[in-house]
C-alpha positions as CSV (number, residue, x, y, z in Angstrom):
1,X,11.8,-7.8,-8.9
2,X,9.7,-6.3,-6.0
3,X,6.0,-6.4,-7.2
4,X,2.9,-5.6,-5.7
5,X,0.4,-8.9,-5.2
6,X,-3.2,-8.4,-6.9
7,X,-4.6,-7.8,-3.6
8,X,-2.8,-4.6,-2.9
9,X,-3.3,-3.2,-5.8
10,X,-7.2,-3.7,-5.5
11,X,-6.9,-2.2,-2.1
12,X,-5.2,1.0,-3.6
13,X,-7.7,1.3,-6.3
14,X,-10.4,1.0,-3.7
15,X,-9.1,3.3,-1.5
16,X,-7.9,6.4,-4.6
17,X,-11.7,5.4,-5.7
18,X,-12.7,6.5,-1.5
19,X,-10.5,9.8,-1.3
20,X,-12.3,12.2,-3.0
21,X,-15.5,10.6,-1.6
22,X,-14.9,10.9,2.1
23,X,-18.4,12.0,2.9
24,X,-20.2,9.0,0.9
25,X,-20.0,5.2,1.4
26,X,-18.6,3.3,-1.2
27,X,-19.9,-0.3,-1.7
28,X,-18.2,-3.5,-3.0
29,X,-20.6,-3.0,-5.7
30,X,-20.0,0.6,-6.8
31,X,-16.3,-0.6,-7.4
32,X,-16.8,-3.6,-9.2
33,X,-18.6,-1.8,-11.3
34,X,-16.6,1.2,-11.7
35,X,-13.6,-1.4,-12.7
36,X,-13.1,-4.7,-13.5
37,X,-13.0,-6.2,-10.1
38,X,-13.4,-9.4,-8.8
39,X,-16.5,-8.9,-6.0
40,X,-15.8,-11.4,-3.3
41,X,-11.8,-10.7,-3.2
42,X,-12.6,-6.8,-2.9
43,X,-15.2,-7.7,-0.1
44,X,-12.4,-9.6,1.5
45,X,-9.6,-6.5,0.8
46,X,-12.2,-4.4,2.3
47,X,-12.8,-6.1,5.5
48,X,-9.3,-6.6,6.0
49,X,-9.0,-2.6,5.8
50,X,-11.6,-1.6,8.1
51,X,-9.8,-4.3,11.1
52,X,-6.7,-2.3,10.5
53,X,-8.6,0.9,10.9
54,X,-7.8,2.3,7.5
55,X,-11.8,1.8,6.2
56,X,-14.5,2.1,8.1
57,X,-17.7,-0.1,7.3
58,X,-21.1,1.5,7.4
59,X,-24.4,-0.6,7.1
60,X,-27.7,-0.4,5.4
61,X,-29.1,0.5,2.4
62,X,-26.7,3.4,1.4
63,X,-24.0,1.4,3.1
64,X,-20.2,0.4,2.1
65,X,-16.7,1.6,3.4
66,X,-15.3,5.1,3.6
67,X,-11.7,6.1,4.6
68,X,-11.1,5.9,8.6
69,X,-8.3,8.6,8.7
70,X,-8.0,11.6,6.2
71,X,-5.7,10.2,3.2
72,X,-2.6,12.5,4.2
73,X,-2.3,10.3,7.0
74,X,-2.8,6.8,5.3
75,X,0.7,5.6,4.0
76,X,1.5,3.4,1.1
77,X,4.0,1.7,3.8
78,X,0.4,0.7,5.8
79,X,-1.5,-0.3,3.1
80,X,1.0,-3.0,2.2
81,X,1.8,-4.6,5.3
82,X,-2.0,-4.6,6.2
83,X,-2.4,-6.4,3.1
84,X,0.5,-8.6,2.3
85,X,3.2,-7.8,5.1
86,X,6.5,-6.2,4.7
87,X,7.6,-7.3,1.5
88,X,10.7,-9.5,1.2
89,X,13.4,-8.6,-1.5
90,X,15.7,-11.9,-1.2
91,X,15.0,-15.1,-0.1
92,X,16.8,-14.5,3.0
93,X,14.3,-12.0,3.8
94,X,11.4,-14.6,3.6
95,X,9.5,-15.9,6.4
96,X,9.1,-19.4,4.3
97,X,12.5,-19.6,3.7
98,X,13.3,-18.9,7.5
99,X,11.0,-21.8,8.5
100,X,12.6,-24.2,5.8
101,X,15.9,-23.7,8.2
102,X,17.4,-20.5,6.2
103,X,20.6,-20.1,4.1
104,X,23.9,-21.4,4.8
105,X,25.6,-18.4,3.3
106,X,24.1,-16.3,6.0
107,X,26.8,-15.9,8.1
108,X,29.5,-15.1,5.5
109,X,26.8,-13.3,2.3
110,X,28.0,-11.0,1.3
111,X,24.6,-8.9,-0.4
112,X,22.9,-9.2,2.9
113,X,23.7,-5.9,4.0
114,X,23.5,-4.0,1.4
115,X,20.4,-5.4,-0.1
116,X,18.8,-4.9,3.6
117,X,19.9,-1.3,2.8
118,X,18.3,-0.9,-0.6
119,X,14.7,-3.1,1.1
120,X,15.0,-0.1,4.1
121,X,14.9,2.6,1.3
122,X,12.0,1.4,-0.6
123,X,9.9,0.9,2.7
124,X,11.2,4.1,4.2
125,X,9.6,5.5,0.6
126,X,6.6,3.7,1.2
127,X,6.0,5.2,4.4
128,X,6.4,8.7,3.1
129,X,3.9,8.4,0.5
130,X,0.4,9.2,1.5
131,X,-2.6,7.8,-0.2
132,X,-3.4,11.8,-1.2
133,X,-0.5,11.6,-2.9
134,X,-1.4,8.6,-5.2
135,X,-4.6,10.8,-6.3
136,X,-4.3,12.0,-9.7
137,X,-4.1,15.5,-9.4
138,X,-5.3,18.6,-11.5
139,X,-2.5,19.6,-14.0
140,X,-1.6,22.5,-12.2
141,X,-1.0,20.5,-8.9
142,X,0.5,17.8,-10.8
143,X,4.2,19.9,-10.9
144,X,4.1,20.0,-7.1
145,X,2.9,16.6,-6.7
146,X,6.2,15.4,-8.7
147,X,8.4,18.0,-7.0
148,X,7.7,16.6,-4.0
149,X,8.1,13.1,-4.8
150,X,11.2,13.6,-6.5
151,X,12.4,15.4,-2.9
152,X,11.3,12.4,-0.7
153,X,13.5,10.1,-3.5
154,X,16.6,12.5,-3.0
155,X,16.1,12.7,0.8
156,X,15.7,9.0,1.0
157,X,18.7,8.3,-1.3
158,X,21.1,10.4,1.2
159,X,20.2,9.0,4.3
């Protein structure tokens, strides 16, 4: 089933960790201490964010990575292609098994369609869900939060 590599999910904790902390740095350190991290692959996650333009990196003693763009505008969709790249749900759908010379059932399969369908979906729902959104909220917001999720899902579902 579709799952998230290691690496994203680092990134994501990194970044929920930098949201409501936009006016401080945040340093490789801080995080690997806050959780169990793995230093040198969140160093690596981190650079890899500020050369998309998601984090930026700032020097010095009180130095470290803050969010580039406010977090309503940072999608989940972004986060994962910067990080891993589109995801594939079928082998068809993999750029390994392209270079290995692809399926023979191609031409006639047929799940390709719909399957391409249901991958659309769950990007399209990636790229409406903003990193604010992923922030826990305070129990009263919380109800909104979900409200609005739950809309995206049935608008997404429809179309």
């Amino acid at each position: 089933m579709l799952q998230l590599t290691k690496r994203t999910e680092y990134a994501l904790i990194a970044l929920v960790h930098m949201v409501d902390r936009q006016d401080q740095a945040t340093s490789v350190r801080e995080l690997c201490e806050r959780y169990p991290l793995p230093r040198r692959l969140v160093a690596e996650i981190l650079k890899d964010l500020a050369h998309e333009g998601l984090v930026l990196s700032h020097r010095g003693s009180q130095g470290g990575y803050s969010l580039a763009l406010p977090p309503e505008r940072i999608t989940l969709g972004r986060i994962i292609a910067t990080i891993e790249g589109v995801p594939a749900i079928t082998n068809c759908d993999s750029i390994a098994h392209a270079k290995d010379g692809g399926c023979e059932v191609h031409p006639v399969c047929p799940i390709r369609s719909p399957i391409e369908r249901v991958r659309e979906h769950i990007w399209r729902l990636f790229e409406a869900t903003s990193l604010r959104s992923l922030v826990p909220a305070p129990h009263a917001a919380r109800s909104e939060v979900i409200q609005r999720l739950r809309e995206s899902l049935a608008a997404s579902a429809t179309t």
